[in-house]
Each structure stands twice: as C-alpha cells, then as structure tokens.
N, C-alpha and C positions, 0 to 999 in steps of 0.2 A: 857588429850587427847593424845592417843598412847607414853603413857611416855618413851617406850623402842625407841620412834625413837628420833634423835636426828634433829635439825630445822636448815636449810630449808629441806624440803624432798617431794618427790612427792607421794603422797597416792591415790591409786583407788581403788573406792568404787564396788565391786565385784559385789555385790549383783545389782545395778545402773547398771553394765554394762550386764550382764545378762538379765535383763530386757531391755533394750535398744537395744540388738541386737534381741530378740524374736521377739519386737513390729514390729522391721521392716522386720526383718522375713516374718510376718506374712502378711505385707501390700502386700510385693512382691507375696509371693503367693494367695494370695487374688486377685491382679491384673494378674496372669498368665506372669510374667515377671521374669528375670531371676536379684537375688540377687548379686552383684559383687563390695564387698564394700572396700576402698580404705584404704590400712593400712599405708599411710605415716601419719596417727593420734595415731596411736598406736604403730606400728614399731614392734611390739612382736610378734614373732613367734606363740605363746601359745592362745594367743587373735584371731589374724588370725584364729587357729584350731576351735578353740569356734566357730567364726563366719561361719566355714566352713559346723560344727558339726551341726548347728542349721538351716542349709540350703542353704546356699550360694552356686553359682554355679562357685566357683572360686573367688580370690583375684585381685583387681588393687595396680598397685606400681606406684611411679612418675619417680624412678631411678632404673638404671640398679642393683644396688648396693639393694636396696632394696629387690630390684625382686630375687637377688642370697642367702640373708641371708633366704626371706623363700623358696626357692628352696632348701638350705643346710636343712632347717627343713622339709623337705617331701612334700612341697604344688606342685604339677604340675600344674597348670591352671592359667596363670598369662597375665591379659595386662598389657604392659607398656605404659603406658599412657602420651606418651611421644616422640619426635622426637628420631631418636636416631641416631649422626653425629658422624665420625671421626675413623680412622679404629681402636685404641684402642679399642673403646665400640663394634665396628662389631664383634671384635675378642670375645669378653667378651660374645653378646651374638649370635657368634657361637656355645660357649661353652655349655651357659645355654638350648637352644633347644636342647641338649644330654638329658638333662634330666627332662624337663618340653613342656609341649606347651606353644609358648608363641607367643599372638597377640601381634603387635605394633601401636599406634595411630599416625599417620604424615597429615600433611597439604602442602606438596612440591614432586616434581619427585624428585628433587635434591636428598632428604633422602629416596626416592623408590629405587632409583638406587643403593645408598649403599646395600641396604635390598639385592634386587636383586644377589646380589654379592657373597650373603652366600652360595651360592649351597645347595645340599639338598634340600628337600621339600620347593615349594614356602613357604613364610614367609604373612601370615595374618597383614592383615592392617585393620584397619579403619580410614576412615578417617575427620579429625577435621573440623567442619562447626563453625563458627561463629553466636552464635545466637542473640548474644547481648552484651555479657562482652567484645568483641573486644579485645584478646587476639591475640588466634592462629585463623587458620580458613579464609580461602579465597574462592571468588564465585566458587562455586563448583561441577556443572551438569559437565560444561567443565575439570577441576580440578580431578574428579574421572575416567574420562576417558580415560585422561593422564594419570593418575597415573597405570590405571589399563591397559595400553597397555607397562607398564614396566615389562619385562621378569625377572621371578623369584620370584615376589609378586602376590598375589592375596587379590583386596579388596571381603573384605565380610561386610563391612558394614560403617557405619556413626557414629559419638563420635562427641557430647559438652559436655560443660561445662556451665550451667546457674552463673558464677560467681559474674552476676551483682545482680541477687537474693539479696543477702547479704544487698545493700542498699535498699531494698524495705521497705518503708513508713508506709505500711500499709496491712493489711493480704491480701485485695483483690489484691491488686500489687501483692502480692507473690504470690499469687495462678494463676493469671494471666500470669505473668514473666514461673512459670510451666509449664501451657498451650501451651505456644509458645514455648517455649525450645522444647516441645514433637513434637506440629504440625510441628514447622520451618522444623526439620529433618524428618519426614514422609513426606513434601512438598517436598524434597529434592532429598529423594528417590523414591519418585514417578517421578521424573522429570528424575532421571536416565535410571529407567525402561524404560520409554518414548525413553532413547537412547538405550534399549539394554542390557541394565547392571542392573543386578538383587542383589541387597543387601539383604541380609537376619540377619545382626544385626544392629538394632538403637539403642542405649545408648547413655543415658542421666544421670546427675549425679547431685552433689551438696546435702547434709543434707535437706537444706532449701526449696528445690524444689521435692525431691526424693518422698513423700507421692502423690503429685498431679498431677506429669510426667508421673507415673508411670500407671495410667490409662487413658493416651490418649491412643488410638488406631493406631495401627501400633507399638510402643516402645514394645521392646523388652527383656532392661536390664536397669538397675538402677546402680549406682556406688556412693554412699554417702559414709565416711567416718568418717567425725567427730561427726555423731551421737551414737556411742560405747563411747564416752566419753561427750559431749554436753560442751558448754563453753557460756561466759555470751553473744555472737554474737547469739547462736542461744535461750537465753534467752531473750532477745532483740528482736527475730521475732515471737516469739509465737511459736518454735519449741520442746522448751524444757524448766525446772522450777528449779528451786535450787537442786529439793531430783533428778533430773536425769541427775544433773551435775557430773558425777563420777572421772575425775580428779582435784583433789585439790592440793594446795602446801602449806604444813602444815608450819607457819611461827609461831614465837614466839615475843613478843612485847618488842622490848630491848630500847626503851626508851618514854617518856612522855614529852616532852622540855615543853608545856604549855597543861593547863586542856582540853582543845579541839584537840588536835594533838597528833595524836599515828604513832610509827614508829615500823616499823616491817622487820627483816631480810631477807627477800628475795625480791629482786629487778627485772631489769630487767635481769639478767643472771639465772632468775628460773622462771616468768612469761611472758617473750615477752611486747617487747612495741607497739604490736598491737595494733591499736585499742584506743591507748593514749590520753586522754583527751573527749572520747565519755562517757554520765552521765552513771554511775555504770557500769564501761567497767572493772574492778575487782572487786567480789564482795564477803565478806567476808560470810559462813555459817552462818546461824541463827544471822544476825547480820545487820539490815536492816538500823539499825541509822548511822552505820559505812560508809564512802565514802572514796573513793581511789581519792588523789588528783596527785599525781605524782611517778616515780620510777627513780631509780639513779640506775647505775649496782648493787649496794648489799644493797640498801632501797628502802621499801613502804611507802609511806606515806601519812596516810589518818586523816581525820577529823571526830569526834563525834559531832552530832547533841547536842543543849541545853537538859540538862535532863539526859543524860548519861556524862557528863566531869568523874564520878565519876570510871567509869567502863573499864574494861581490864587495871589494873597495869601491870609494868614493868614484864615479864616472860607471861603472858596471851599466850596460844594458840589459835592459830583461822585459817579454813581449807579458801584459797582463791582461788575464781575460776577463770582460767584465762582468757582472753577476747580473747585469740585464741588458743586451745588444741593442736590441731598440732605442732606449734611452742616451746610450751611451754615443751612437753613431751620431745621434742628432746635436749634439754635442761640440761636432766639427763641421769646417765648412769644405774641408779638402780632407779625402784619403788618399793612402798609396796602396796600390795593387803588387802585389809579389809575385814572380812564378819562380820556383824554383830555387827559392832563396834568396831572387835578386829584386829590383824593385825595376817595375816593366811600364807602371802607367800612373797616372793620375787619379782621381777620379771625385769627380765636386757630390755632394751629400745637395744634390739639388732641390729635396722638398725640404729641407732642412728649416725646423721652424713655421711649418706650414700647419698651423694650430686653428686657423679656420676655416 
C-alpha cells in the first residue's frame, strides 16, 4: 500500500474528494443558494480552486492568516468567519481588502468599531446569531442595529453555526437541528426588517446540517467544510461512509505485544484526540474488526476482534480515518493526493498552523 511513502503520512483520496465537492455542488444549486465552503479542513490553496472551479461562490477562512495564504493564491471573495480584535489583525486585514473582498462575521459593536476604523469602503459584516451550539451569538433584533448604526461597517446580513448538530442522536434530530438553524435566522431577519434594516445574506453552515439548511426558504448561503474530506464524526451521523472518507493517515503496524493488540505509528500528533474514546471514533480502511482503543503522541492502539488475532503482522499498512479532518490535516506539512490507487501529487497543507 503506496510503498514510496514512507509511515505516518497523510494521503487524499482525489478521486473521494472530487466527488464530495460535486455532490454538494450540486445540492446548493439545486436549492438556489450560494456554495461558500470553509477551507480550515483542507487549508490548500489547490483544493480551495477545485471547489471554486466546481461552483462555489467564494471561500470561508476561520483566520486572518488563512484568508491571506489563499488571497496570496488568487481567491478574492473570502468571509472571515470570525471576530477580528486588536490593531495587529486591523492592520493585516487593511491590507488584505487591497486585494480581495472580504466580509467579516462579529457578534459585538466593540469589534464594529474596530472595522469601522479601516477607512476605505465600509467593511461588510454579518452578523453571528446563536442558534443553539451557544458559542458566539447574542439577542440580536437589538444587536444588529447597534451594530449597523456604527460608521464605517455595513451589516448585510446574518451567520450560524449549527455546531450542536454534531451531537444529534438520530437523523431526525439532525434534520430538525437544520431546520431551526435555517428558520431561527430568517426569524431573525425578518424581525430586523420589522426595524428597518434590510439583510440580504443569511448563512448557515456546518457539513452535518448544510444538505437540509440549505432548502429552508429565505437562506441564502451554505458554508460546510469538512465535507471535501469526511471523517468518522460525520460517518457517525449518516453524512458520509468509509469510500467518501478521503483523508486518511497511512500508519504501519510496528508492534503486536499480545494476539489481540496491534500498535500502529501514528498517534495523537497525526490524528487528533478528538473525539477520544466515542465507539470507532478512528477507524481503519476495510478493516471493520479492527477498534481504536487509545492514542499516546506517537501510538495507536487498537484491538482485533476473536477470529482475526492472526491478521496485520508487525510492518501491515492500513489507511485511518480520523474522528476529526480539520484537525487532523493541520497536523501535517505535506500531503499525498491519490488517484486510483496510485499516489499522483503532492500537496503542502499551506495555511497550516495559521491560528491568527
């Protein structure tokens, strides 16, 4: 299995992720909503174009930093999805507005009046409702019209985040949890209207919720991200299946200590300990008897089912998926692309580590 790479390594499966960004391609135009998927799961400039290529009406970044490596790569149309405090980052993205448009998502005047501050063309906000994960997000008829009586910004519209999605139970919970994520924010913006204040973008986001948001009526725009690579969270909710897991971390099995316990070279410094201790929260390719019991920074260690003690000796390859993509890619500083089983390309994790 890819004998020229050497173990641990991060492998994407090309052909997985070309289909995974199509499908949802496709749903957004199907629903007449605008595609704007979140590349802190992929970080690659290259990936970004793909997704742009294939219809996307623009890129979401979580950091400034992010947002400036694919701006160095040609993307102009970028939210940042994100507060953005402290005159450092103003400066930074005074700069980046030279050469991109760029919305920002905030939940305070505090971070308006930064905004406000950049001169040049008002600076586009949307801003953050709480719809359920209790993150960012405060009562917000009153909230937006604060915000939008600060000189210099202009809201254009409303951003969640369904993040509580994630724990849903059961498919109707998630499709439900969708539903309110979409309506809460068209309730939202209809209450502003009510004052006056006309939004014209609702986004909504999340992998796990982005198929069933995305045809409420009134939403506007979709922002998924870890759907271009899937991981065992959204195998977990019925969003995605093993063959459309496309990042894996090819690990080798360097020891056997007893017949039912395999250890394998990549730990939590190549998979994330997301997720740690939820049943098959890593989960090995074609390999269903196999269970991930624990990770130590530079071991996996999982157990075989009765009936396999016999199977994967010491050196055994095997591709594992990680229980959180995001995390896990940022991890590495180089991936390999696959098509067809073979390994075709490179590809550098270039925002990788871009935490401001």
């Amino acid at each position: 299995m890819y004998p020229e790479l050497d173990t641990p390594a991060l492998v994407i499966d090309l052909d997985a992720v070309r289909a995974n960004i199509m499908e949802m391609a496709k749903t957004a135009a199907r629903h007449g909503v605008r595609l704007r998927p979140h590349i802190k799961t992929h970080k690659m400039p290259e990936l970004a174009r793909m997704q742009l290529d294939a219809g996307a009406g623009g890129i979401t970044c979580a950091k400034l930093g992010e947002a400036e490596v694919m701006a160095d790569a040609g993307i102009d149309d970028i939210l940042l999805a994100f507060p953005v405090w402290g005159e450092p980052k103003l400066r930074r993205l005074a700069a980046l507005r030279e050469r991109a448009r760029v919305r920002v998502s905030l939940d305070s005047p505090e971070v308006a009046a930064g905004l406000g501050r950049l001169g040049g063309p008002p600076v586009e906000v949307l801003v953050e409702v709480d719809t359920g994960q209790h993150r960012l997000g405060r009562p917000t008829a009153d909230l937006v019209a604060e915000i939008a009586a600060v000189p210099g910004v202009e809201v254009v519209g409303l951003l969640t985040l369904a993040g509580h999605a994630y724990h849903a139970r059961t498919p109707a919970e998630l499709v439900e949890t969708a539903r309110r994520e979409g309506a809460d924010l068209v309730a939202t913006a209809e209450l502003c209207a009510r004052d006056g204040i006309e939004l014209r973008e609702i986004s909504v986001g999340s992998t796990p919720t982005a198929r069933h948001a995305a045809g409420v009526a009134g939403v506007t725009e979709i922002r998924p991200g870890t759907y271009i690579f899937n991981d065992t969270a959204m195998i977990r909710l019925g969003v995605a299946t093993e063959q459309t897991a496309a990042a894996r971390v090819l690990a080798t099995v360097i020891a056997r200590p007893t017949p039912e316990r395999v250890v394998f070279d990549a730990g939590t410094k190549c998979l994330t300990s997301d997720g740690s201790g939820t049943p098959d929260w890593i989960r090995a390719v074609g390999l269903p008897y196999l269970h991930m019991e624990f990770l130590n920074e530079e071991h996996a260690v999982a157990h075989l089912e009765p009936g396999h003690h016999d199977e994967l000796p010491v050196g055994t390859r095997a591709q594992l998926i990680p229980s959180h993509a995001c995390s896990a890619v940022n991890l590495f500083d180089l991936a390999y692309g696959v098509e067809n089983g073979q390994v075709t390309t490179e590809l550098r994790v270039a925002a990788r580590g871009a935490v401001r």
